[in-house]
C-alpha positions as CSV (number, residue, x, y, z in Angstrom):
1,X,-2.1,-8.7,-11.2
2,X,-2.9,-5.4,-12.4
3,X,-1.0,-2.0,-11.1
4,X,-4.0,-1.1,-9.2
5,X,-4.2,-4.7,-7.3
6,X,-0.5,-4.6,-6.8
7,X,-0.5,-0.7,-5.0
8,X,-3.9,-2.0,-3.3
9,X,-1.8,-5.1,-1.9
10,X,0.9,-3.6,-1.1
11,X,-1.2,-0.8,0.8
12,X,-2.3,-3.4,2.6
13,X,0.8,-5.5,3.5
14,X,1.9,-2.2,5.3
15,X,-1.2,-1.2,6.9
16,X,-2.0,2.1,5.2
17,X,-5.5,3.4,5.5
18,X,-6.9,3.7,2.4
19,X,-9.3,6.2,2.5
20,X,-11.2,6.1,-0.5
21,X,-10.9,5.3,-4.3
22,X,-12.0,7.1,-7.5
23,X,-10.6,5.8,-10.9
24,X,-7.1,5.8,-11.0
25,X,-6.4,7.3,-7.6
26,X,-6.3,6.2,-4.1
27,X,-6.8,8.4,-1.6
28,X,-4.9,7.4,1.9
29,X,-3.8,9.3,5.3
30,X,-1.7,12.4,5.8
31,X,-3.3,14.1,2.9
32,X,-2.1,11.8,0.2
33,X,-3.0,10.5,-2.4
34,X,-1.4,8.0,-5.4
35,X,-2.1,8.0,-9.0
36,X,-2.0,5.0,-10.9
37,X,-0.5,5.9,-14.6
38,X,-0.8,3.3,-17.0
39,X,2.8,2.9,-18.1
40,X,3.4,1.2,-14.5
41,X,4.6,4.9,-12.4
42,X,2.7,5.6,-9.4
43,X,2.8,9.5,-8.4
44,X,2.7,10.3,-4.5
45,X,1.0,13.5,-4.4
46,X,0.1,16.0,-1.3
47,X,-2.8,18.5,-1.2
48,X,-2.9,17.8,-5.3
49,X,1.0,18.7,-5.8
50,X,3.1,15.2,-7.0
51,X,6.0,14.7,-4.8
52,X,7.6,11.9,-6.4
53,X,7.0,9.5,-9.2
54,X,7.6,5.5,-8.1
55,X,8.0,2.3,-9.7
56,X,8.1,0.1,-6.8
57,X,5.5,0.1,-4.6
58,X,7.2,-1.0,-1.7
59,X,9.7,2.0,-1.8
60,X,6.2,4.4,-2.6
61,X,4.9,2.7,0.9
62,X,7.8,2.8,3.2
63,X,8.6,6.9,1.8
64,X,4.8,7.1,3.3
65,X,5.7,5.6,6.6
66,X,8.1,8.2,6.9
């Protein structure tokens, strides 16, 4: 399983909208969207502006259930 599957699954298990994809990013609610970096970070970011860098996705989806 690729990074991208594994964010996509994960988006999934916690029922987050995804909104759209383009590339490396996936665009979701709230004005958010993730970045997929190949060296296995994900970056959070909001209205373009990265907010946090994560390595586990389930940590990246639970800070967007906030």
């Amino acid at each position: 399983m690729n990074a991208k599957e594994l964010i996509l699954g994960a988006l999934q298990y916690y029922s987050i909208e995804i909104i759209k994809q383009e590339n490396n990013r996936i665009y979701i609610g709230r004005n958010y969207d993730i970045e997929i970096e190949t060296n296995g970070l994900y970056k959070l970011r909001s209205d373009g502006q990265v907010i946090a860098p994560f390595d586990d996705v389930d940590e990246l989806c639970r800070f967007v259930l906030m």
